[in-house]
N, C-alpha and C positions, 0 to 999 in steps of 0.2 A: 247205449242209449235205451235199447227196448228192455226196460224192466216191470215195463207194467203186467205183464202178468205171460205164461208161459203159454208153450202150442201153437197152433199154427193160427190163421183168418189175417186181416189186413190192419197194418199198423198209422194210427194216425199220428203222422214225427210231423208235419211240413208247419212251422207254424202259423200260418192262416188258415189252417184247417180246425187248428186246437183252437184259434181267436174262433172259427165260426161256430162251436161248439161251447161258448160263453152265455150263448144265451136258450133260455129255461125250453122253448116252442121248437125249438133247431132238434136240443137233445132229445125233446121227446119225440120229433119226427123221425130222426134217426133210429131211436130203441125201439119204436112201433113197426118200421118197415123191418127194421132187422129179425124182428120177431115175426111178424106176421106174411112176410114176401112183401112183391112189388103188387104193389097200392098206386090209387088216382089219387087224386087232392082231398075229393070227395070221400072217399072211404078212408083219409086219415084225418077227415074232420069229424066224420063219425066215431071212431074210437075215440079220438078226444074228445069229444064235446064242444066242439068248435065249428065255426063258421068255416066254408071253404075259401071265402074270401079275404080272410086272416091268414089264412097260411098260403098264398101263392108267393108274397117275397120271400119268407123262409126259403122254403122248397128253391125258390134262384139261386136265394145266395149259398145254399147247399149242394145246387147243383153246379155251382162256381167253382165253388170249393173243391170239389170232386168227392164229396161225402154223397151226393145222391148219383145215379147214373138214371138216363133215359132206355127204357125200357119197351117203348113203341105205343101204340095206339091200340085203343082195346075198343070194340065198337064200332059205328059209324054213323055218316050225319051228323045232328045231332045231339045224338049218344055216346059219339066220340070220345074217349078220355085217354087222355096223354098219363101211361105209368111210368113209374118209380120205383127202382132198388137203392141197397147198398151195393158198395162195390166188393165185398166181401163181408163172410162170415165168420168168428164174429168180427167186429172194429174193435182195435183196442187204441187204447191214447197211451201214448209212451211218455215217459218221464228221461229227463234228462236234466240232475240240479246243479251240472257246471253251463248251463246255457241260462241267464238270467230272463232272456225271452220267453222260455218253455217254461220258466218258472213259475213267470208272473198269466203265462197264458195258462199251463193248466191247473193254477191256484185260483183262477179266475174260474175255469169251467168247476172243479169239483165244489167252489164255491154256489156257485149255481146248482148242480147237483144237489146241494142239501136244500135248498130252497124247496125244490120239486118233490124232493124227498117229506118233508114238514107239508106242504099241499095234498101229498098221496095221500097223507097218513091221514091228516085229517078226513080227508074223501071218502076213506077208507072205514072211519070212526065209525060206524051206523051199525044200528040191530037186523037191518037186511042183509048187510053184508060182511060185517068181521065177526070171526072165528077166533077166542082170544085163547081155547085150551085146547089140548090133544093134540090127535096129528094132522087133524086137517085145518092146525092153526093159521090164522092168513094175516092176524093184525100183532105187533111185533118190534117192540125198539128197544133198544138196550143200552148202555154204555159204562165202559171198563178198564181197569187200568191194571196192569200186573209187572210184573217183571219176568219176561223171559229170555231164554236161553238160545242158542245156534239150535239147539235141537228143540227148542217148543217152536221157535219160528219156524223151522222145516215142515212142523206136523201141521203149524197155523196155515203154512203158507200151502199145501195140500190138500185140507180141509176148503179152505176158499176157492182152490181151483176146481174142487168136487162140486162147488156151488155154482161155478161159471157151466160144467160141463152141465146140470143139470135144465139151466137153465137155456142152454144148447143145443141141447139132443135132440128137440123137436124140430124137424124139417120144416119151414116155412108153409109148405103146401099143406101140409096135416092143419094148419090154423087157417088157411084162407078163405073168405068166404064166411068166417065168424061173426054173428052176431054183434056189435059192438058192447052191448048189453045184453047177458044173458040171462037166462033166470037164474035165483038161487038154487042150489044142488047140480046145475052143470057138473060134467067131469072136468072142463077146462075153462079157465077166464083168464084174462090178462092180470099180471100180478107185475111188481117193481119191486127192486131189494136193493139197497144201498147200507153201506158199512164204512167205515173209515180208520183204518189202520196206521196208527206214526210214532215214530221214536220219540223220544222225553229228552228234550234238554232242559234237564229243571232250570237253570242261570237262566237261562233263554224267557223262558215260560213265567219266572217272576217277573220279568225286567218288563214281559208283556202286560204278565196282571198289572204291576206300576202303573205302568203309560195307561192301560184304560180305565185305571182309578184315577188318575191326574184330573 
């Protein structure tokens, strides 16, 4: 079942975990604490641009879920704030496509996924803040179709892992504490990267074009 992606951090199989991570506010609570350590309410409404009062039923039904853990109380009086982890690093969502359930749950979340994906980008669009060439490029979408082999998949599929590791390597604690917005020329800001990798059943894939020309 766990073929989403290789190495060790905490897998998400149960599926009500994968149903909680259907929706758009959930998964960026999750990618934000995962990256950034345990966060209040409040400081993950500052990263996103959100109200803290938008995101306390997330945050439940996350912490229902067992995607968020309780982390203890920071503060007092108050100034009290109840924080938030993930339960491990990183979370992966496992695929499993003989379970019809996990099918339709994580086709629902990566659905979702591009959603968030198409919003960053846009957000992202601005002359204060995208870099479109060289290597400190930061704005960035592509899409491709080719034919490969057992051995181009191997190289694909360790090249994407180099992407994960990169995106991992920073301890939680090295970001904490970050600015939600920082200036432009920082050495570090919070960035998103989303891709989508699937086999080609041509027969499949007209019969789909059909139905949504019908």
């Amino acid at each position: 079942m766990r073929t989403a992606a290789s190495g060790g951090g905490r897998w998400i199989e149960r599926v009500e975990q994968v149903r909680a991570l259907e929706s758009t506010v959930c998964q960026e609570i999750v990618d934000l604490v995962g990256a950034a350590g345990p966060c209040s309410v409040r400081e993950m409404a500052g990263f996103m641009g959100r109200r803290p009062d938008s995101l306390y039923y997330h945050v439940r039904k996350l912490s229902a879920a067992g995607l968020l853990v309780d982390r203890g109380i920071r503060g007092s009086g108050r100034r009290a704030e109840a924080m938030y982890d993930v339960p491990g690093r990183p979370l992966r969502l496992a695929y499993d496509p003989s379970d019809p359930e996990n099918v339709r749950a994580v086709s629902r979340v990566v659905a979702s996924m591009l959603r968030s994906a198409n919003r960053d980008f846009r957000g992202g669009f601005r002359p204060d803040l995208a870099v479109v060439e060289g290597d400190e490029r930061n704005l960035w979408a592509a899409r491709m179709k080719g034919w490969l082999s057992v051995d181009d998949l191997a190289e694909l599929n360790t090249l994407l892992n180099r992407i994960l590791e990169v995106f991992h390597r920073r301890e939680p604690a090295e970001v904490a504490g970050r600015e939600p917005h920082p200036a432009k020329g920082v050495s570090r800001r919070l960035h998103s990267l989303t891709w989508v990798l699937a086999p080609i059943d041509a027969a499949h894939a007209r019969s789909v074009e059909r139905e949504a020309a019908s």
